[in-house]
N, C-alpha and C positions, 0 to 999 in steps of 0.2 A: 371618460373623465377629462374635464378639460386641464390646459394647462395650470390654471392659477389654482384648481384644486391639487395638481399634484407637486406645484411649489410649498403648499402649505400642510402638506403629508403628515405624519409623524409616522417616521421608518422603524420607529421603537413597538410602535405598537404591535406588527404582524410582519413577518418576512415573507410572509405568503401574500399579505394583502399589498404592499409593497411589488412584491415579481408581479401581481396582476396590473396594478396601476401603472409601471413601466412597460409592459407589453402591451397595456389600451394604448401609449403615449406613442410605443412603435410603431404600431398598427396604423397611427396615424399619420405618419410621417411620407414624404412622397419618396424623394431621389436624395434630399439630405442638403439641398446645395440652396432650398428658398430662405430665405430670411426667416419663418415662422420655423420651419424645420432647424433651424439653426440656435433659432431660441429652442426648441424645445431636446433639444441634445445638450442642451448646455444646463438645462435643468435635468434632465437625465443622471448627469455627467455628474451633476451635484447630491442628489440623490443617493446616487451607488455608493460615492465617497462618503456620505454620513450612516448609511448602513454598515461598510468597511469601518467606523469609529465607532460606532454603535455596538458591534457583535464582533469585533476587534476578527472578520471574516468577510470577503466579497457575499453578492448577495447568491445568495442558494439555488441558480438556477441558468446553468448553465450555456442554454438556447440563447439568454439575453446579452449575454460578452458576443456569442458567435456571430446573432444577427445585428445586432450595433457595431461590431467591428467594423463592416462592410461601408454601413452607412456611414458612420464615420471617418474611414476613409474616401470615401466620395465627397463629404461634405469639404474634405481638408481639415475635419479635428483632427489632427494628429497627438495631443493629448490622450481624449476620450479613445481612439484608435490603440494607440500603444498600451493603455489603462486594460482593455479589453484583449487585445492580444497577452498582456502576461497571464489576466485568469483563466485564458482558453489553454496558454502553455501550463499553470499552475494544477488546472484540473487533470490535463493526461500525466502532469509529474507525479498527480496523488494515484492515480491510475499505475502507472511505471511502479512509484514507492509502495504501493498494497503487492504486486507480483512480489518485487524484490523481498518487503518485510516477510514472504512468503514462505517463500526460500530458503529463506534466515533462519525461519521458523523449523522446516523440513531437514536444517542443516547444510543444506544445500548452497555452497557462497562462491562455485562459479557463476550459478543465473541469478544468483541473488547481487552478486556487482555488477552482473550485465543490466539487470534493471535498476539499480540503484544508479550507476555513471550514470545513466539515459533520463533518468530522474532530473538529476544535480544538470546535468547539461544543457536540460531543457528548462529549469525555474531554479538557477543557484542559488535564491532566496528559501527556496524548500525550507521548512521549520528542522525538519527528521530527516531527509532522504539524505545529505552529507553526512550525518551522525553514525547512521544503518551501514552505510558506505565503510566508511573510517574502520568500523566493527570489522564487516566479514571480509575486508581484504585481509586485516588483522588475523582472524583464524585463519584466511588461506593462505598467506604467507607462515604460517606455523606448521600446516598441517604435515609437509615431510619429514621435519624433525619432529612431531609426535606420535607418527607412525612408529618411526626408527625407532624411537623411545619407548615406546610400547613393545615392539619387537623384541626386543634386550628383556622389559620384564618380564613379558610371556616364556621366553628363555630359560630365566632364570625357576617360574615359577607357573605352569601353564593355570593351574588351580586359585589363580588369580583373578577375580572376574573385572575389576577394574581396568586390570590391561586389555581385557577383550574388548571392552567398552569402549576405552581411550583409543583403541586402533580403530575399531568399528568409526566412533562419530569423525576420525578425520579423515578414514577416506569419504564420509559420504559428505565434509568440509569438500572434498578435491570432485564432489559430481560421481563418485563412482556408489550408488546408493544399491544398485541392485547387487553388486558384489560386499556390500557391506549387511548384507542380511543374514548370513553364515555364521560370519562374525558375531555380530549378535547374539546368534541363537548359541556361541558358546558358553557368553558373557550369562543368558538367561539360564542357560542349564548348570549355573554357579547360582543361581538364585538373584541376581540382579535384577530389581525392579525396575532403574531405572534403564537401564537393558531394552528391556521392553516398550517402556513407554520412546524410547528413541528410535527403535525398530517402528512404533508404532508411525512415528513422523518420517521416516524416510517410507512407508507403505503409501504413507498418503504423497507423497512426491513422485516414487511412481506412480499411481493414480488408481493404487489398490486400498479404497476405502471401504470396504467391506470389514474388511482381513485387520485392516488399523483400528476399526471400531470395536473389534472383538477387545485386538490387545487392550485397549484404552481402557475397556470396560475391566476386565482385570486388573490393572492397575489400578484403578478407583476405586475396586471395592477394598484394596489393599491399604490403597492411599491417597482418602478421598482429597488429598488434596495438591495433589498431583499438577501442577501450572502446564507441565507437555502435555499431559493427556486431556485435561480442560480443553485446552485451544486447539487441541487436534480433535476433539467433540466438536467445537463449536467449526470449527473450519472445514469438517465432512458436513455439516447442518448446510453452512452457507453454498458447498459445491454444489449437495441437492437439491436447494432453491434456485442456483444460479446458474442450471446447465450450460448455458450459449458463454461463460465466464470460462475462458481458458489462458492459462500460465502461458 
């Protein structure tokens, strides 16, 4: 593609056809520093920015921040340079912010803040990953005085299944999930569905999804409409597509 065809682009049309025409434009490029190379990073440069307004999102393709960055800084764009280093940070932030929301999910909100900070520190612009942050420092700053609180109802009333429950989710709030599955199981032997399906989400954060899929599956047939047990479906789906994907 020469350059005046990809000046006169429409980035609207395709974001695929779009990442291709920018990768012929790369591909042509030598060391970044000629005059022609110079123009044609600076149409680059304009491109990516009207896809960013276009799809109100960088373009969808990640190789091209990482191999532009470089070029760009050889050439002395420090614009285009820095433009491409924030989407190369903004992508491992959504990378970081998927673990952490992860975790959130599992109930898990020691590793869920360790990747959520990691998130926010690396792209403070993150749409979500401050938000998710805000949240589960939120439950783990609570989780010892709900213990304690729980401890006092089960006291009073061991036939309670809520207090198993409420003690159950905050230690496994504090990372303690495999000691929280006892617990659980007193909360379920009260008849607690949702017992279960939270059991089912600290299974899967150990990394026993077999055993979570069971639970889930009873809980669905229960209560097909279950939001923990859905996304714990869907999140054993995506483990088994995504082997080499680790927490």
């Amino acid at each position: 593609m020469s350059l005046d065809n990809l000046k006169t682009l429409d980035v609207t049309l395709s974001m695929k056809g779009t990442t291709d025409a920018i990768n012929k434009a790369i591909g042509q490029l030598s060391d970044g520093k000629s005059a022609a190379d110079k123009e044609a990073l600076a149409v680059i440069n304009s491109k990516l920015l009207e896809v960013d307004e276009a799809f109100d999102r960088p373009l969808d393709a990640p190789e091209v921040f990482v191999t532009l960055k470089d070029i760009a800084g050889n050439a002395g764009n420090k614009d285009l340079e820095g433009y491409c280093q924030e989407q190369v940070n903004m992508l491992k932030a959504n990378e970081l912010h998927f673990k952490g929301y992860t975790w959130l999910y599992f109930g898990d909100c020691v590793n869920a803040t360790k990747y959520l900070r990691e998130a926010v520190e690396l792209a403070p612009t993150h749409p979500v990953a401050g938000i998710d942050l805000e949240k589960a420092q939120k439950r783990l700053d609570k989780a010892d005085a709900e213990i304690d609180k729980a401890d006092v109802q089960i006291d009073k009333n061991p036939a309670k299944a809520d207090a198993w429950l409420k003690k159950a989710n905050a230690m496994v709030i504090k990372g303690q999930l495999q000691e929280s599955l006892t617990v659980y199981d007193k909360a379920i032997a009260l008849d607690s569905l949702d017992a279960m399906a939270k059991k089912g989400a600290a299974l899967e954060g150990l990394g026993k999804f077999d055993e979570a899929i069971k639970l889930f599956n009873k809980v669905l047939e229960v209560k097909p409409t279950s939001q923990i047990a859905k996304k714990g479906m869907n999140l054993a789906e995506y483990f088994a597509e995504n082997p080499d994907f680790k927490l």
